[in-house]
C-alpha positions as CSV (number, residue, x, y, z in Angstrom):
1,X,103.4,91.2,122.8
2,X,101.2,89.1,125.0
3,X,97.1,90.1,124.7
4,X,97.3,90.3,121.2
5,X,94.6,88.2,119.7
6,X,95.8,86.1,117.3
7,X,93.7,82.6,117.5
8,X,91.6,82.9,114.0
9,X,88.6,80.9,115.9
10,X,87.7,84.3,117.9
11,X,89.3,87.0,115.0
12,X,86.9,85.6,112.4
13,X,83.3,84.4,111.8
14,X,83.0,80.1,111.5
15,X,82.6,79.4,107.8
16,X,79.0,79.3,106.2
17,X,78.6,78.2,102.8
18,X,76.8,76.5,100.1
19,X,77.2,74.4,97.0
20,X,74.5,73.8,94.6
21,X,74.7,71.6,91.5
22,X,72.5,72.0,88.4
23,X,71.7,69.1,85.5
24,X,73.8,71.8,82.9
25,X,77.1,71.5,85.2
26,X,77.0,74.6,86.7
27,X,77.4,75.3,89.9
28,X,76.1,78.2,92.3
29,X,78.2,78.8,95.2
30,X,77.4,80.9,98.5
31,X,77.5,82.1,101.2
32,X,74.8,80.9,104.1
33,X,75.4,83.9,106.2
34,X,72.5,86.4,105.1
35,X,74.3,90.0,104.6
36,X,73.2,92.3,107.1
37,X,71.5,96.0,106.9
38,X,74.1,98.3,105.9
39,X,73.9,102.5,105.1
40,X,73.0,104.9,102.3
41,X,76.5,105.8,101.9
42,X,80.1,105.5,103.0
43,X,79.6,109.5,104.0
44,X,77.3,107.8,106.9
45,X,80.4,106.4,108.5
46,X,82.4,109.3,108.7
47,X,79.5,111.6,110.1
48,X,79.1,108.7,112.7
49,X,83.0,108.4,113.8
50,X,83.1,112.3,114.0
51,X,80.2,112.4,116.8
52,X,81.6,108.9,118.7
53,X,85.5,109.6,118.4
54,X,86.3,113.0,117.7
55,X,89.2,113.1,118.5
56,X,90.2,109.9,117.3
57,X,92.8,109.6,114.5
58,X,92.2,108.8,110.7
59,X,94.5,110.0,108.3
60,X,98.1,110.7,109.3
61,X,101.0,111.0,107.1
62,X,105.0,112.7,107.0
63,X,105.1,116.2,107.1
64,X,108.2,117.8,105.7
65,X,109.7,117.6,108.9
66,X,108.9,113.7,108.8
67,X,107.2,114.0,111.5
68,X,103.4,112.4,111.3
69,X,100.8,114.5,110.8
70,X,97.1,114.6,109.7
71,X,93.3,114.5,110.6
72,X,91.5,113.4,113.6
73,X,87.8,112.2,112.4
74,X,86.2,115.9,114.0
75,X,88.9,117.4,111.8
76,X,88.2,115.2,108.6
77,X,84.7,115.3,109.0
78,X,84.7,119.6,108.8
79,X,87.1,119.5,106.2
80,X,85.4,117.3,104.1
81,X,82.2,119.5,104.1
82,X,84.1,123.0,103.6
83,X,85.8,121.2,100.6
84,X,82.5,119.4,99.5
85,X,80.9,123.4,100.1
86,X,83.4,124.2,97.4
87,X,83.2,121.8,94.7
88,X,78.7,123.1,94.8
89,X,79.8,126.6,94.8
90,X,82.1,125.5,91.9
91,X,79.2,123.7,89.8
92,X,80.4,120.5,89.9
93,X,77.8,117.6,89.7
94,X,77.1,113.7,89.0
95,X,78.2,114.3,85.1
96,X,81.3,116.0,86.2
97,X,83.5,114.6,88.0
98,X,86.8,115.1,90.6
99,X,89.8,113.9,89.4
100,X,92.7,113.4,91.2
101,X,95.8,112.9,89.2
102,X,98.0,112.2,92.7
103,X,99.5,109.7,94.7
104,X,97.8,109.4,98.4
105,X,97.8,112.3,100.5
106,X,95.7,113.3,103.6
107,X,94.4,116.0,100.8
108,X,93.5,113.9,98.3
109,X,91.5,111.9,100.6
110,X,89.4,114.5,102.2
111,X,88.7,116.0,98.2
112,X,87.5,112.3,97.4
113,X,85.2,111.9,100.5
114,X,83.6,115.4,99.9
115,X,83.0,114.4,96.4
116,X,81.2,111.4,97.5
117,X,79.7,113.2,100.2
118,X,77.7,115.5,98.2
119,X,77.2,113.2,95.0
120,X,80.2,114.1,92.8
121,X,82.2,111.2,91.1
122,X,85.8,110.6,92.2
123,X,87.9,110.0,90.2
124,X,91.5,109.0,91.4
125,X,94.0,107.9,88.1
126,X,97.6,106.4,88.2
127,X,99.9,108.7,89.1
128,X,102.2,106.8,86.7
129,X,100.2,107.4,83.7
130,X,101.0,111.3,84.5
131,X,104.7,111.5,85.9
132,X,106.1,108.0,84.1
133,X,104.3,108.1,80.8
134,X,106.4,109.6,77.9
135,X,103.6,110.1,75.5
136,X,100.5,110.5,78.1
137,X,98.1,108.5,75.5
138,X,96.2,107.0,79.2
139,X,95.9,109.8,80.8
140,X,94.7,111.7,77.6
141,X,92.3,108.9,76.9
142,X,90.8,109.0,80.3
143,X,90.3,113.0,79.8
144,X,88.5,112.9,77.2
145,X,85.6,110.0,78.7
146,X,85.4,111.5,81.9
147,X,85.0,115.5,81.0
148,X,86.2,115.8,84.7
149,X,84.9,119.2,86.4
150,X,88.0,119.5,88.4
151,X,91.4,118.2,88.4
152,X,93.3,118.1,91.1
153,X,97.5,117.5,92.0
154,X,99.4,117.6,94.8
155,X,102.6,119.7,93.3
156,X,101.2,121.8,90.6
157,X,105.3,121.8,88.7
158,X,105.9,118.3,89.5
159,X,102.4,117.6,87.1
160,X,103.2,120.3,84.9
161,X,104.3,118.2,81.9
162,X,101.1,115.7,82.1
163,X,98.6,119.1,83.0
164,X,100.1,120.7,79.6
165,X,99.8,117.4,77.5
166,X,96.0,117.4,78.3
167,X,95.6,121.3,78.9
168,X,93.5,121.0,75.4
169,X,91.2,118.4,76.3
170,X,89.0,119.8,79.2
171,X,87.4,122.5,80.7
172,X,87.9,122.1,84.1
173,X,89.5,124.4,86.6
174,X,93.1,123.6,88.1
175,X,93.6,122.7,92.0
176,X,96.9,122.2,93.4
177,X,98.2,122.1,97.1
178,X,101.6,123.7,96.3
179,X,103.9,124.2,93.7
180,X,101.5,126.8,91.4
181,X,103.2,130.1,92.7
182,X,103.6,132.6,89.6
183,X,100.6,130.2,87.8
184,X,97.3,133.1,88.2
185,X,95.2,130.3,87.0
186,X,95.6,127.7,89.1
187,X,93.9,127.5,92.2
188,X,95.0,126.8,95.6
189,X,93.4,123.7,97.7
190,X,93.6,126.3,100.8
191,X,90.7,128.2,99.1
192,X,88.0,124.9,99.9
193,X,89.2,125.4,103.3
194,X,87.8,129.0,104.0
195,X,84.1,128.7,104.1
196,X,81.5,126.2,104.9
197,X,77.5,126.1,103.7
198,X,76.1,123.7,105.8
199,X,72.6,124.0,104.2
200,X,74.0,123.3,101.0
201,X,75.9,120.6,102.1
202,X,73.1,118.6,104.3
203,X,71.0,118.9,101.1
204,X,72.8,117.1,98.7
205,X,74.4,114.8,100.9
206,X,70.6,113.9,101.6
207,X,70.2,113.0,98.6
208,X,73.0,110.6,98.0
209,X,71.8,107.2,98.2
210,X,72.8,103.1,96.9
211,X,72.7,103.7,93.6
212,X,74.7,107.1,93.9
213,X,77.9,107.0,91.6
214,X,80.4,107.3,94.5
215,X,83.6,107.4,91.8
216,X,85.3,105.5,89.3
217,X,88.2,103.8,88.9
218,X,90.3,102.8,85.8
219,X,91.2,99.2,86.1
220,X,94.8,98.4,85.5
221,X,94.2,96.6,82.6
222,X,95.5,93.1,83.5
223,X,94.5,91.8,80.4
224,X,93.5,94.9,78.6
225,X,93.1,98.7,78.3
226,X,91.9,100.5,81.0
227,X,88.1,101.1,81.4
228,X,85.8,103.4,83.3
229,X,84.5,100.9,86.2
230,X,81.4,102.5,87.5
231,X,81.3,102.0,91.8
232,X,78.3,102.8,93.8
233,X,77.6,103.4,97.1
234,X,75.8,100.2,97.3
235,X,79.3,98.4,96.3
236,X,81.2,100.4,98.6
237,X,79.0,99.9,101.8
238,X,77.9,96.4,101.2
239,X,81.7,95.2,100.9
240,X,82.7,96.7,103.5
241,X,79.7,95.0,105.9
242,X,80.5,91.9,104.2
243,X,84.3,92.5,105.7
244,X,83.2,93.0,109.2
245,X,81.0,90.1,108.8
246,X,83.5,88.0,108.4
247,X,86.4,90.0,110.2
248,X,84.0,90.5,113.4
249,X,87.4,91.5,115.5
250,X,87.7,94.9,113.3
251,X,84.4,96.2,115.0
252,X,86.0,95.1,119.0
253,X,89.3,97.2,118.2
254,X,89.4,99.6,115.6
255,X,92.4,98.5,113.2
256,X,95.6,100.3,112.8
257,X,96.8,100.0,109.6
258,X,100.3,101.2,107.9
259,X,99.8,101.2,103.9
260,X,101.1,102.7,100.7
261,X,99.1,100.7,98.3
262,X,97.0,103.5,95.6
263,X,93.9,104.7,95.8
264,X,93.4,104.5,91.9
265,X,93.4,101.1,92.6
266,X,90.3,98.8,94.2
267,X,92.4,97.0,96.9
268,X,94.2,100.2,98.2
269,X,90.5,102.6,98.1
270,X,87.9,100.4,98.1
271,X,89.1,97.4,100.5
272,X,92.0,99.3,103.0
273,X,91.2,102.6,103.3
274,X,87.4,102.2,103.6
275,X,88.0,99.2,105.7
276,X,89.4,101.9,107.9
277,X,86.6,104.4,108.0
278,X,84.1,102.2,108.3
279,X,85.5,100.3,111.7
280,X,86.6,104.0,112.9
281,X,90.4,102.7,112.7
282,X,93.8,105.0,112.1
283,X,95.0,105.0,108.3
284,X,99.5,105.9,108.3
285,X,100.3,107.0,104.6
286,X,102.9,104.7,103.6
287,X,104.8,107.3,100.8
288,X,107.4,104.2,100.3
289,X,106.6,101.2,98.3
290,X,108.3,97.9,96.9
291,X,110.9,99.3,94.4
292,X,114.4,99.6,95.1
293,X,114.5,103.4,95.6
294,X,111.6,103.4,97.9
295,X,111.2,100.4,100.2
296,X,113.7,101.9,102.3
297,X,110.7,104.5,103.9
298,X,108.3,101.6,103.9
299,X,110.8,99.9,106.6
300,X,111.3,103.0,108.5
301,X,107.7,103.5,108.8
302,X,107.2,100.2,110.0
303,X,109.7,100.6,112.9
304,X,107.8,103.9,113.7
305,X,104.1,102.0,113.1
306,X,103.3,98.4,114.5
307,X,100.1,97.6,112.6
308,X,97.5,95.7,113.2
309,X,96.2,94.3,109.5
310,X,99.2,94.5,107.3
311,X,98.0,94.8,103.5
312,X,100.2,93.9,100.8
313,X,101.2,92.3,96.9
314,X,103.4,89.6,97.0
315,X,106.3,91.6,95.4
316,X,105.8,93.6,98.3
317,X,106.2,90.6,100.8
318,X,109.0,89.4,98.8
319,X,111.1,92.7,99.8
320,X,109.7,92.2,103.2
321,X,111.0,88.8,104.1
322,X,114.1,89.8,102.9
323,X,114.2,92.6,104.9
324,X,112.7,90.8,108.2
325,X,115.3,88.6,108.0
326,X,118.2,90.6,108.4
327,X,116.6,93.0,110.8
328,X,115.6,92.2,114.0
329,X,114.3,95.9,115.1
330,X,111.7,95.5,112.5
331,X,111.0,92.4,113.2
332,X,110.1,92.8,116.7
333,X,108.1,96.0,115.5
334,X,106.4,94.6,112.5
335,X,104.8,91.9,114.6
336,X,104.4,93.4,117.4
337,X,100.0,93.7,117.7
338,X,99.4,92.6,114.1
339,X,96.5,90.2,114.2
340,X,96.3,89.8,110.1
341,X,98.6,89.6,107.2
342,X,96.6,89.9,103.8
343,X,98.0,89.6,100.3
344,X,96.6,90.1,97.1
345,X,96.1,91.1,93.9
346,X,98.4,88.1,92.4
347,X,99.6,84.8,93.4
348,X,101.9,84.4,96.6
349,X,104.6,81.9,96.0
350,X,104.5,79.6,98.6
351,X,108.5,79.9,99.6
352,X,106.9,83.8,100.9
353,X,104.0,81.8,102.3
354,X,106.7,79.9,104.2
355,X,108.9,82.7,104.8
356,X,105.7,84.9,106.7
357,X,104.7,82.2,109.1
358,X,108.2,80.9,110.0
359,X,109.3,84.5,111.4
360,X,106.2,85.2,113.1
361,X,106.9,81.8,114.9
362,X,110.7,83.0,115.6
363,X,109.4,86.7,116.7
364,X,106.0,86.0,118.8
365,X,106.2,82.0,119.5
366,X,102.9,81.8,117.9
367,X,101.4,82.1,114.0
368,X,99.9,85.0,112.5
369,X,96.7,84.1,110.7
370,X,98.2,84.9,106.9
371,X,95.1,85.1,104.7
372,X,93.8,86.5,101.2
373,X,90.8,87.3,98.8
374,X,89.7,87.4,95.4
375,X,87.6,90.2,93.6
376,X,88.2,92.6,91.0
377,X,87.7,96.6,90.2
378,X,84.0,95.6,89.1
379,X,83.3,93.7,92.6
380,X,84.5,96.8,95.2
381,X,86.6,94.5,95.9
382,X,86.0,91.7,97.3
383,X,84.1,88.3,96.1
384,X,85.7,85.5,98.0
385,X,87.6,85.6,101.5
386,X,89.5,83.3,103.2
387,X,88.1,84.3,106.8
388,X,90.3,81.5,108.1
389,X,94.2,79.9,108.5
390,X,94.5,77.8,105.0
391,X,97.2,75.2,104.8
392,X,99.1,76.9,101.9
393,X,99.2,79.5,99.5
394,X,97.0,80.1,96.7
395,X,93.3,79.9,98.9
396,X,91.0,82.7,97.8
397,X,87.9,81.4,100.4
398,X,84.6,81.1,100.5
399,X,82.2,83.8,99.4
400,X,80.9,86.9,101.3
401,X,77.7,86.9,102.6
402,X,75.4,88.4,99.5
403,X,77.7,87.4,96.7
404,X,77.3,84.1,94.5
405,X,79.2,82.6,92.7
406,X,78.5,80.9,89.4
407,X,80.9,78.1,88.1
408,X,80.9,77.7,84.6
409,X,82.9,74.5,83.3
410,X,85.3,76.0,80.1
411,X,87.8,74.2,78.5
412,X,89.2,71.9,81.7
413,X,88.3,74.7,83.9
414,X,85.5,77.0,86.1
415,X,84.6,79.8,84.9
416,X,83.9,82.1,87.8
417,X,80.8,84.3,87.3
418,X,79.4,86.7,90.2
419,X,76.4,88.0,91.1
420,X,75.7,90.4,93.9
421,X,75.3,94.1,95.4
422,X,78.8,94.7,95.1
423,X,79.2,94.1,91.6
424,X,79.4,97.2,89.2
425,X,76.2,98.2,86.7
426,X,78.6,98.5,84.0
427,X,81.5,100.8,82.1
428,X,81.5,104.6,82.1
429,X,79.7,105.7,78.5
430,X,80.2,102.2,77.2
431,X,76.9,100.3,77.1
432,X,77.8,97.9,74.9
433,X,80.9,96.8,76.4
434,X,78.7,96.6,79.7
435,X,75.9,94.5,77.9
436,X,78.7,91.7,77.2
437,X,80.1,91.0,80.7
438,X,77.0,90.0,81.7
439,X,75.0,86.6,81.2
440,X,71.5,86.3,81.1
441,X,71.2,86.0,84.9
442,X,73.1,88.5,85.7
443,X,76.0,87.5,86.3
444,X,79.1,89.8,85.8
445,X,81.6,87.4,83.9
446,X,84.5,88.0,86.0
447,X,87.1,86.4,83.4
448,X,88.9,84.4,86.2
449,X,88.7,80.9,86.5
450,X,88.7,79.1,89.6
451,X,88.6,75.3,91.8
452,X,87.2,74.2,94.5
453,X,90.4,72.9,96.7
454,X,88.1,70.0,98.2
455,X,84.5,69.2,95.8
456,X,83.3,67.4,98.7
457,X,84.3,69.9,101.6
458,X,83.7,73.6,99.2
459,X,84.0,75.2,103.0
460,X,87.9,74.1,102.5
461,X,87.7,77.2,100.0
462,X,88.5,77.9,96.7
463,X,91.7,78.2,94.5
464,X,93.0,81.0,91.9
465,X,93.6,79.0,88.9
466,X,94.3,81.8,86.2
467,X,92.9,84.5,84.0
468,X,91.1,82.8,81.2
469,X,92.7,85.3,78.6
470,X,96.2,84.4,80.0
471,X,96.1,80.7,79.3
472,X,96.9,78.9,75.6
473,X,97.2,76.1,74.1
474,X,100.8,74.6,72.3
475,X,100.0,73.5,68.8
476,X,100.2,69.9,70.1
477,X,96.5,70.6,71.3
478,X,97.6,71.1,75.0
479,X,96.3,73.5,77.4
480,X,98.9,75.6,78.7
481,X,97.3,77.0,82.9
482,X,99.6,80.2,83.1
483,X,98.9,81.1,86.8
484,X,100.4,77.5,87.7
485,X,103.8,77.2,85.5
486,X,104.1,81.1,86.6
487,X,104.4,80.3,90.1
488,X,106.1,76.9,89.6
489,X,108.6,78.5,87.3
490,X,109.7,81.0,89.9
491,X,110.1,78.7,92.5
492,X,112.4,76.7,90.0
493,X,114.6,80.0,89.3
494,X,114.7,80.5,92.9
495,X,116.0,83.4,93.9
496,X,117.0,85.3,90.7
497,X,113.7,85.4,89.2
498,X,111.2,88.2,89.9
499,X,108.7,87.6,87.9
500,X,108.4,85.3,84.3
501,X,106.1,85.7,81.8
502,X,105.3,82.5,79.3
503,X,105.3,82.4,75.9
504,X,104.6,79.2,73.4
505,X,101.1,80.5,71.9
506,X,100.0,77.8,69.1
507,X,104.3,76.8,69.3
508,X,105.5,73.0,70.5
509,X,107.4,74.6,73.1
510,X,107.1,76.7,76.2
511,X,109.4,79.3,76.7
512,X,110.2,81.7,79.4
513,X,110.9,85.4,79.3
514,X,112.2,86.3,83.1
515,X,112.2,90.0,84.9
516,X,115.1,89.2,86.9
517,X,116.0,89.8,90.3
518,X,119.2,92.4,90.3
519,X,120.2,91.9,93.6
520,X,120.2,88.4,93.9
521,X,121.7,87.6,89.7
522,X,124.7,90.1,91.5
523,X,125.0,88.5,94.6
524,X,125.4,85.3,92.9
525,X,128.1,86.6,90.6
526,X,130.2,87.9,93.4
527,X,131.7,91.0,94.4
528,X,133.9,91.4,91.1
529,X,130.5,92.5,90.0
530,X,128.6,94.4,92.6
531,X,129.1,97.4,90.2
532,X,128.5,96.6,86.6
533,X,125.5,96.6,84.2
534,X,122.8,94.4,84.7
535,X,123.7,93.0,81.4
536,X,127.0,91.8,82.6
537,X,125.7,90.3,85.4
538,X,122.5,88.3,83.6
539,X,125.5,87.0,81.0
540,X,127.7,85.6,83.6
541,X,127.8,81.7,83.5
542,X,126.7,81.3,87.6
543,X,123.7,83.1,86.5
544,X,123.0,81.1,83.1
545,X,123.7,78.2,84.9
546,X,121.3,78.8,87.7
547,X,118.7,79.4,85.1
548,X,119.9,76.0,82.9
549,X,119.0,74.2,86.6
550,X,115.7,75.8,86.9
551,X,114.7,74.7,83.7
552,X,116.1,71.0,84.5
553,X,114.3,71.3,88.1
554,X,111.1,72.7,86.6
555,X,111.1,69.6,83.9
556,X,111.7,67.2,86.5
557,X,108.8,68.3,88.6
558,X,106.7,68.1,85.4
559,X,107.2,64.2,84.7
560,X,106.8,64.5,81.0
561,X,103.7,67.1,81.0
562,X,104.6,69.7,78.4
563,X,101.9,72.1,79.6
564,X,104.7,72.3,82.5
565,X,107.7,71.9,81.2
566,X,109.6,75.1,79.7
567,X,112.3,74.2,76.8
568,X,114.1,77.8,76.8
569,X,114.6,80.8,78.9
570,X,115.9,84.5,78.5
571,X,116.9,86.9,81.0
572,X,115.7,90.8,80.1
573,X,117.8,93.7,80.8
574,X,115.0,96.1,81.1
575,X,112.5,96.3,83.7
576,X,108.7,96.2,82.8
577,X,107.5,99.5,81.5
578,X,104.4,101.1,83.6
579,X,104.4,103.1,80.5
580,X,103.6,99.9,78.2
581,X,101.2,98.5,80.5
582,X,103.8,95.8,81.2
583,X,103.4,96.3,85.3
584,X,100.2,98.0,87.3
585,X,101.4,100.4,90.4
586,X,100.8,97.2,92.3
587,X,103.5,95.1,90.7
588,X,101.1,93.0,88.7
589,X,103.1,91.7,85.4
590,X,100.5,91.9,82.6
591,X,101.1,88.8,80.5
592,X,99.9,90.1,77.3
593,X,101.2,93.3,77.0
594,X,104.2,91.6,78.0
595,X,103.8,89.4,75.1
596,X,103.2,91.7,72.9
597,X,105.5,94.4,73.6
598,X,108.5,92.1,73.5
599,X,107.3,90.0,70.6
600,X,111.0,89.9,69.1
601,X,112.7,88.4,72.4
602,X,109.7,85.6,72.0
603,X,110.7,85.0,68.8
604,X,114.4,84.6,70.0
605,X,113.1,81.9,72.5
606,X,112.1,79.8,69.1
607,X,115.7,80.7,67.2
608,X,118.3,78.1,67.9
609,X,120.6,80.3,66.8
610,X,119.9,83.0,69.5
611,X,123.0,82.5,71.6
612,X,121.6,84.7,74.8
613,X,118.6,81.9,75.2
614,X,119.1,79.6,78.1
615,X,117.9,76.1,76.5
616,X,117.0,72.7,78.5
617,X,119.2,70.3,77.8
């Protein structure tokens, strides 16, 4: 393990960064580090890596022999042109686009590159909206915006139910990789592979340039229904030289990264694998992910694969400490050349924050830098880094180089506007709905608020402090900050909460509605237990009484503060629906949907005669 470098002094670039004030009370923050030249397109990269490392891996994944298999960048590179050659010969242009129903796959990869390459949309959506969703309403939705020209899936009969539900709604030819045999009118991904036109190719990929659509993505909808998020080249390729701007040691040794996180999503597509391609790293498919069922391959992959940036969610990380602590194989191979952890996309509770550092200090003798950012689906990703060690959880940095930042004071808190070439021009077909997330400068308004974790020092970085459509106010007048009672409530509920959600809109009180943790509620109970419905074990009295205690702990902490204090609790049987828009694939819990798709347990919170509610006393 020794020659690893690990010292964030020489991995990242010193800290440059500006805070100006105006007489209004805004502030503009940046970045004092000018962003440097970057290419037409991310198809530049890949033509590049293809001359200097042929032979180089990119994409690798399990073969059905679970063995790994893939593409070297020679071998991506030809594939993505004989497929791109295909989609021409097929008609498809900027106004219709791939889309990729599918979960990662060295396939789906090289389809979305040579729809980029050549000036075609991609368009990769959920695979949950096709093979979780009872009623398809998403996927149908999307459909009908996007008028794709092709649609792709990996297993033809595994997407059957999903390709029949929107069968009516489009025109476009079907492209599957296997499972279509006896189906005349489905064609095979093979047939992409079998010719090339080189002239036809070099032409339009000529004329792909910055403000070149390079695909679209469907945000999650954190705090509301998906939408068509336009991303251009000019996003993609400016990110991705902000990253190495600030991650300089990604461009000494190309990275090595192990990840399962989607490519529907920004942080999986935009910020991982394009990390990858454009520092000419080695991409392993992780086909495991953090759910009970599937973690299992995410561990044996990372006994196979020692990364060297490890990308993850905090529920993720939670299933990871756990697991790093009881194995010390894959603890020795998890850290054996990482350089990085990252988290993102929510909150990481600062017991994980803990966790992280003390067993890289009990595997390598040393720290490894653990570090975040802050962007959206409309920013490519990234807005904000922390390009250096914080002292705790929760810092989201300083911004890139060519992004500002605009703080806006609202209601006790800053309003975090940005302003840049990685933010997006606006919503597929909506105009309108583009026209009002913008200020009169220009600004995109982001909808997250944030703080400065030092006023006089901003190059300390900034904090997370909440979506502004999450937070509320008790009808005492009070602001309730949901970001900070969520992640102060699950510490109190240590360890059999997952997740809470808080309720208490325009109420006196605030009450909690908890997505427990199985394992741990049953552990607690004891072995008489191990077997029995989750509703048995959440109705045991250890596990009531553990919640009782949070609540008391959670008051304590509080000192009187309503805004923090929580006067009732209940434990929920079922798990948040992807279906309902309760959870993203990343294991984001979306508050309001939440909220409003289990409006009759919040309503139990308020009923003191609701004898499954766990009450402070």
């Amino acid at each position: 393990m020794s020659g690893i470098e690990r010292d964030p002094a020489k991995l990242f670039a010193p800290r440059a960064c500006e805070l100006v004030s105006r007489a209004d009370g805004t502030m503009i923050f940046r970045s004092r580090r000018s962003l440097a030249a970057y290419p037409r397109c991310m198809g530049v990269y890949l033509e590049q890596w293809a001359k200097v490392a042929p032979e180089r891996l990119f994409l690798q994944e399990r073969g059905a022999d679970h063995r790994w298999q893939g593409v070297t960048y020679e071998q991506a590179h030809d594939r993505v042109r004989r497929v791109a050659a295909g989609l021409l010969r097929l008609g498809l242009t900027s106004d219709r686009p791939v889309m990729i129903l599918s979960d990662n796959s060295v396939q789906h990869a090289l389809l979305m590159f040579a729809a980029m390459h050549v000036g075609i949309p991609s368009v990769s959506v959920s695979s949950a909206y096709s093979l979780l969703s009872s009623d398809f309403a998403k996927l149908r939705a999307i459909v009908q915006l996007v008028d794709p020209g092709l649609i792709f899936v990996s297993d033809h009969a595994a997407y059957a139910r999903a390709l029949h539900a929107i069968q009516p709604l489009h025109r476009a030819p079907i492209v599957a990789v296997e499972g279509s045999q006896g189906t005349d009118d489905v064609m095979s991904f093979g047939w992409f592979l079998e010719r090339e036109d080189a002239a036809a190719v070099d032409a339009a990929f000529a004329g792909v340039g910055l403000n070149t659509i390079a695909k679209l993505l469907f945000t999650s909808g954190s705090t509301g229904e998906p939408k068509g998020v336009i991303n251009t080249q000019r996003m993609l390729v400016s990110n991705q030289q902000a990253r190495v701007q600030h991650w300089p040691f990604l461009e000494q040794s190309p990275p090595i990264v192990l990840d399962w996180l989607p490519w529907s999503h920004t942080f999986g597509a935009n910020h991982n694998l394009n990390m990858v391609l454009r520092c000419g790293g080695t991409l392993y498919l992780d086909a495991g992910r953090p759910a009970p069922k599937l973690f299992a391959a995410s561990i044996a992959n990372l006994k196979d694969v020692s990364p060297t940036v490890y990308f993850n969610v905090p529920r993720g990380f939670d299933m990871l400490v756990a697991a790093l602590r009881s194995d010390a194989e894959l603890r020795e191979r998890f850290f054996a050349r990482l350089q990085v952890i990252f988290y993102a996309a929510a909150a990481l509770p600062q017991r994980l924050w803990d966790a992280l550092i003390e067993l890289s200090m009990q595997t390598l003798g040393a720290q490894v830098p653990l570090v975040s950012a802050w962007g959206s689906t409309e920013t490519a990703p990234t807005v904000t880094d922390c390009h250096f060690q914080a002292d705790s959880a929760g810092v989201i940095g300083v911004p890139y180089p060519g992004t500002e930042l605009k703080l806006v004071p609202a209601d006790q808190k800053l309003e975090a506007r940005v302003r840049g070439p990685n933010v997006t021009p606006g919503y597929y077909k909506r105009p309108e709905l583009t026209a009002s997330q913008f200020d009169a400068e220009g600004f995109y308004k982001i909808g997250d608020a944030v703080r400065l974790l030092d006023p006089e020092q901003p190059e300390r970085g900034l904090l997370f402090d909440g979506r502004l459509a999450e937070d509320f106010k008790l009808d005492t007048g009070t602001w309730v900050h949901v970001s900070t009672l969520r992640l102060r409530a699950i510490a109190a509920l240590e360890p059999i909460a997952q997740d809470v959600v808080i309720a208490g809109h325009n109420c006196s009180t605030i009450g909690l509605l908890i997505f427990p943790n199985a394992a741990a509620c049953t552990q607690l109970c004891g072995d008489s237990l191990a077997d029995a419905p989750i509703a048995t074990v959440l109705a045991h009295a250890k596990v009531r009484a553990r919640v009782a205690a949070g609540l008391t702990a959670l008051a304590g902490e509080a000192h009187g503060a309503s805004s923090l204090t929580a006067a009732a609790a209940l434990l929920m049987a079922e798990p948040p629906s992807p279906d309902a828009g309760e959870i993203t694939d990343k294991g984001y819990i979306n508050q309001r949907a939440v909220l409003e798709r289990r409006n009759a347990l919040v309503s139990r919170l308020y009923d003191p005669t609701a004898q499954d509610v766990i009450r402070l006393t």
